[in-house]
C-alpha positions as CSV (number, residue, x, y, z in Angstrom):
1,X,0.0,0.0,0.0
2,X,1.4,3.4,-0.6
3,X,1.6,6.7,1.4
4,X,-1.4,8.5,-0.3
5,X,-3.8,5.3,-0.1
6,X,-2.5,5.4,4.1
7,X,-3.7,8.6,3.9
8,X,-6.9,8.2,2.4
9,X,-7.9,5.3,4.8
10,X,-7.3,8.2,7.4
11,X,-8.7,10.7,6.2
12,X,-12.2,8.1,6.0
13,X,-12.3,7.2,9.4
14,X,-11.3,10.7,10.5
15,X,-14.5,11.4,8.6
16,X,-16.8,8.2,9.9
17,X,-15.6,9.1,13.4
18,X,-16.6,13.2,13.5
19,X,-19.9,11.6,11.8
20,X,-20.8,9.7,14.5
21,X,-19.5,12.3,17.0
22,X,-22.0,14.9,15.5
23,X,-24.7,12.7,14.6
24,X,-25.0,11.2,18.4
25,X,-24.8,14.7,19.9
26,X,-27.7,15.7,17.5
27,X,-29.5,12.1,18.8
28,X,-29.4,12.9,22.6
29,X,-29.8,17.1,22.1
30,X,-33.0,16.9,19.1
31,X,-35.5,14.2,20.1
32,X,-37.6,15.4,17.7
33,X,-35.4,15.7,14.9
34,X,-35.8,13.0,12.5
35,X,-32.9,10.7,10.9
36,X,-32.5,12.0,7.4
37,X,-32.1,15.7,8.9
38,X,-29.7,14.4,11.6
39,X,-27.7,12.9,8.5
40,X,-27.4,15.7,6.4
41,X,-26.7,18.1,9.6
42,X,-24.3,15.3,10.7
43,X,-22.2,15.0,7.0
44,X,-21.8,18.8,6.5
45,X,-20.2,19.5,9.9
46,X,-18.4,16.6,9.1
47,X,-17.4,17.7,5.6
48,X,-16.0,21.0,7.5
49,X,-14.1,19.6,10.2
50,X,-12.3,16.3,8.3
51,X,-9.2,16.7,7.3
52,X,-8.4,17.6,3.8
53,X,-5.8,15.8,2.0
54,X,-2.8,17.9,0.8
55,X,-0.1,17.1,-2.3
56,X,2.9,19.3,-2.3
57,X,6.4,19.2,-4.1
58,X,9.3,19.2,-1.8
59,X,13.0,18.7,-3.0
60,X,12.8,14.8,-2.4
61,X,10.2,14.6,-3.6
62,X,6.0,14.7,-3.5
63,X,4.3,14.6,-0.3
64,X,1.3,14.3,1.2
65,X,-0.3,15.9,3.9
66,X,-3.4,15.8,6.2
67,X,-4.2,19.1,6.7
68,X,-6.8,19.7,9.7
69,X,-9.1,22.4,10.1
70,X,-7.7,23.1,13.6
């Protein structure tokens, strides 16, 4: 496996992880809200917060980055 497929397997359950984060917050806060509003809510704070995966050229070489919103 290379370095950017590592990275992409990261930056998944990076994702997966802040969705469930949000999405159980949003379970126990919003009773009333229903599921397919709790998942859309849920994947665009997610979408904000994961990591975005960064290429740049360096003098050995490319690299690649995770680069968090933090």
């Amino acid at each position: 496996m290379n370095k950017k497929t590592k990275v992409r397997i990261l930056w998944y359950l990076s994702f997966l992880v802040i969705f469930l984060i949000v999405w159980t917050i949003l379970h126990f806060a919003f009773k009333n809200l229903e599921s397919p509003y709790k998942g859309m809510i849920s994947g665009g704070i997610s979408a904000l917060l994961a990591p975005r995966i960064k290429e740049y050229e360096t003098q050995s070489g490319k690299q690649v980055q995770l680069k968090w919103f933090f």
